[in-house]
N, C-alpha and C positions, 0 to 999 in steps of 0.2 A: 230962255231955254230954246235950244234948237229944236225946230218944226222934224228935221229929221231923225230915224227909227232907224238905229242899226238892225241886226238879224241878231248880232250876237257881242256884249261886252267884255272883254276879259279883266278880269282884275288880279293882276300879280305878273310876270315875266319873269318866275322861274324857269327850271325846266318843264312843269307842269304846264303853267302858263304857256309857255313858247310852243310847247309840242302840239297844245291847244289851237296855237295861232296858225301854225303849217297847218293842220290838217283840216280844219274850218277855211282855209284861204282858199286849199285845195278843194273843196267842194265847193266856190263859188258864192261862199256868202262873204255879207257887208260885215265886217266885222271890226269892232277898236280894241287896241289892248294899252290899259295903265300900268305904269311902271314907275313905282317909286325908289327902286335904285336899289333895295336892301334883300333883296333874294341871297340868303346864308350859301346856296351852293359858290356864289362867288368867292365865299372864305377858303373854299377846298384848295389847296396848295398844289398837288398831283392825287387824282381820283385813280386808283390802278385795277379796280375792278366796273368800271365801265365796256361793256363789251363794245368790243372794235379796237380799241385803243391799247395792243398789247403794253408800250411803254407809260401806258397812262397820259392823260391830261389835264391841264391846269381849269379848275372851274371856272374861272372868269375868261377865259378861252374860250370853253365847249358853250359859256354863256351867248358870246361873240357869236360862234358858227352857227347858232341856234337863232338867235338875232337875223342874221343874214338871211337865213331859208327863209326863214317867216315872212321877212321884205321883197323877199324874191318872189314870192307867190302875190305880193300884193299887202299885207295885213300891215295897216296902221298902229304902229307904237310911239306912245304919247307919256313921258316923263310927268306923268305926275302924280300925287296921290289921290287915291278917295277916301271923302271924308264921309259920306253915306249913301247908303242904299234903302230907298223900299221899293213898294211896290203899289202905288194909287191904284191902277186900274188892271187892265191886261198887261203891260205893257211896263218896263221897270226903268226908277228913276237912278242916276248915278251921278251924285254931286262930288265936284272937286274945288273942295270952296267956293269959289260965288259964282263956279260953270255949272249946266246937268246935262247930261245927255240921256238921250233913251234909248232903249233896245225891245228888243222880243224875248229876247234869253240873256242870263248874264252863268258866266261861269269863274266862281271863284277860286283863284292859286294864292291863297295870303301867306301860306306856308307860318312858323312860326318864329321863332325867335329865342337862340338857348339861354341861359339866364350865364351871366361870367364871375368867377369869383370875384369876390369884394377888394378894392383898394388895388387891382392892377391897372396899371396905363394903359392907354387907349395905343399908343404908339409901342410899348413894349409888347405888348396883348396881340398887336397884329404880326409884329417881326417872331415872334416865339411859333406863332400859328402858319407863316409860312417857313419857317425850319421843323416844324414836324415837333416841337419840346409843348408846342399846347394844342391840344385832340378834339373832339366834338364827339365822334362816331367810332364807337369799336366796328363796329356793323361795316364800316367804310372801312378803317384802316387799323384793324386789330394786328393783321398782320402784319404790318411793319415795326410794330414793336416785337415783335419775335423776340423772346430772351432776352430781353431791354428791363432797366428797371424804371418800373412805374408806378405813380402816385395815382390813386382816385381821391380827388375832394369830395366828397359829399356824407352820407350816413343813414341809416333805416334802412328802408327796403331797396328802394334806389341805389342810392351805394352799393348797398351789399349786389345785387342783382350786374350789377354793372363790373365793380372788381372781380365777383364770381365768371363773369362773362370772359373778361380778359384775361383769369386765369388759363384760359385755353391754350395763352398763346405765350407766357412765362410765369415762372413759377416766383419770381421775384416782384411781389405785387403789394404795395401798403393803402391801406386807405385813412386818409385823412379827415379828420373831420372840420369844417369850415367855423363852425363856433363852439369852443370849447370841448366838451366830454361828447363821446358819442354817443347818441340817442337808439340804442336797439335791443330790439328783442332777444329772447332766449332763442330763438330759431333764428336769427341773423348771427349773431356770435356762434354759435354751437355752426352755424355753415360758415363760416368763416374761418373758423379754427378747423375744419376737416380740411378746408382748402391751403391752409396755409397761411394764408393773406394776414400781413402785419395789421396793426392800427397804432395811428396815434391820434394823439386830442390835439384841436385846434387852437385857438386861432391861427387859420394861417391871413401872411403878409409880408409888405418886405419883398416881393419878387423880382428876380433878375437873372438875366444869363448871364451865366458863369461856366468858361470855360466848352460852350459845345452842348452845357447842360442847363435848365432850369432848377433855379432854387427860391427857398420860401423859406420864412421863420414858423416853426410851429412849435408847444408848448413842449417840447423834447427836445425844443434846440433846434438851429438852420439844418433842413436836409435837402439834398440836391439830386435829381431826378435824369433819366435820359426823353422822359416825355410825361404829361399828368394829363388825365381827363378829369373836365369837371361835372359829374353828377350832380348838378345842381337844378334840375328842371326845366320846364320854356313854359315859353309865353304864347299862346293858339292863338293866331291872327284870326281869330273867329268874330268880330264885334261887328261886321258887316251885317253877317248872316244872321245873328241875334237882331239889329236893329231892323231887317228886313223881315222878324217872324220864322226865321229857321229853326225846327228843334239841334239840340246841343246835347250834346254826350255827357254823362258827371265831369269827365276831366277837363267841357271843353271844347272837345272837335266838334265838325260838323258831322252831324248824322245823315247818311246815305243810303240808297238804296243800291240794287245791283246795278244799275245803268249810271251811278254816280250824283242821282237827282237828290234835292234836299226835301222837304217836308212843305216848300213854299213851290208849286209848280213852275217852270220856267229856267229857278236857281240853279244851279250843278255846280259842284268842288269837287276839287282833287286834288291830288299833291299832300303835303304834311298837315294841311288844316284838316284833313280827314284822319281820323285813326287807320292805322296800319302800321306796315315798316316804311319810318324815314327811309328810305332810298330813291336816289335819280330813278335806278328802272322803274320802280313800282308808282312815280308819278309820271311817269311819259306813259306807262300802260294805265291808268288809269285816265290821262287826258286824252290818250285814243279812244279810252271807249264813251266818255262821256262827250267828246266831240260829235260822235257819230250818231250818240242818242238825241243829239241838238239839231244835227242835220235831219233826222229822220223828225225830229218835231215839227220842223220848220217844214221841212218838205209833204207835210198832211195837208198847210194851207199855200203853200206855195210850190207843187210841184214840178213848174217847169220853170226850164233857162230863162232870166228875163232878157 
């Protein structure tokens, strides 16, 4: 184990992460940041509600630009993953397989991970996801399906909350169910049927573009879509924060205070591992402000330039 103490560890290189790393660099502290390569903004095709960027830009781009500031200022990014976190003493450990390193503060960006429907290709799954026919985020790109027809997989509250959501933005809206008959309440179908929103029973499978469009087999027969999103849940990169003693939410996230702090003093997240809105903005302002509650910790025992 190395003798030396960062100031401050980052774990993830998202946007969270990265915004983390500028602004920590820009204050002068030691800081590392891990990056094992899987940050979901990289999926984003064209982001068109990123402010600045009237024509929108590609997220493994804006990943890029983001990447660069942060080196620009100095901040160490190191490809690799961690495989645990606690915390012995004052001072916290951050192992990457058979490495550890220590810090003062560790701030986590693990973001999470959407779950994909069953039985599509890894290689089809991504070409569909950069022509726009498979979605992740209404919240992000609702409105590009403007009066487009679309599929929601999924079913219950989720589903229904998510095709209700997209109804805003056409009226040609089915939702799917991923295993067989749909699972919902009397108050998910009675909102369903106000709204319009088809259903049919799953299985869906079979998937392929066809023609400009994404299609699937579902128990009504192959239908073909101009885009689907799948309602299908994620996965909270949260198992860090749990092995370190962090409290956790029912669903999962990590539990926060206003400065972004977790329940283990030192720790901080931001980004999607915390509850809120999935959105880029809302993880750069959140790794601003927990940045600066890091600096001002740090700076109680250490307030001047070394």
């Amino acid at each position: 184990m190395s003798e030396h103490v960062d100031d401050c560890i980052i774990i993830g290189a998202g946007p969270a992460g990265l915004t983390a790393a500028i602004y920590l660099a820009r204050y002068h502290l030691d800081i590392r940041m891990f990056d094992c390569g899987t940050s979901r903004a990289s999926w984003i095709p064209t982001s068109h509600n990123h402010a600045g960027f009237p024509d929108g830009i590609n997220g493994a781009e804006l990943l890029d630009r983001m990447r660069e500031q942060a080196a620009k200022y100095g901040a160490l990014r190191e490809p690799k993953r961690v495989t645990d976190l606690t915390k012995p003493d004052d001072c916290f450990t951050v192992t990457c397989d058979d490495e550890t390193y220590r810090a003062h503060t560790v701030l986590l960006a693990t973001g999470v991970v959407n779950n994909r429907p069953e039985g599509i290709e890894e290689q089809l799954h991504d070409e569909a996801l950069s022509r726009g026919l498979i979605r992740y985020c209404p919240v992000c790109d609702g409105y590009e399906v403007t009066d487009k027809k679309v599929a929601v997989i999924g079913t219950g509250d989720h589903g229904t909350a998510e095709a209700q959501f997209l109804r805003g933005y056409t009226k040609d809206i089915t939702l799917v169910s991923p295993h067989g008959d749909h699972d919902l309440s009397d108050g998910c179908s009675k909102a369903l049927d106000d709204a319009g929103i088809k259903r049919v029973a799953g299985p869906c499978g079979e998937f392929a573009i066809e023609n400009g469009q994404i299609g699937f087999a579902t128990a009504e027969g192959r239908m073909v879509f101009d885009t689907f999103y799948p309602a299908l849940g994620s996965v909270i990169r949260s198992g860090l924060a749990k092995n370190c003693g962090a409290k956790l939410g029912d669903e999962g996230c990590v539990l926060v205070g206003d400065h972004l702090e977790t329940s283990v003093n030192g720790l901080f997240a931001a980004g999607d591992v915390v509850l809120g809105l999935d959105q880029i903005s809302h993880a750069m302002g959140q790794a601003g402000v927990a940045s600066t509650a890091i600096r001002n910790r740090l700076a109680e025992k250490m307030p001047l330039r070394r």
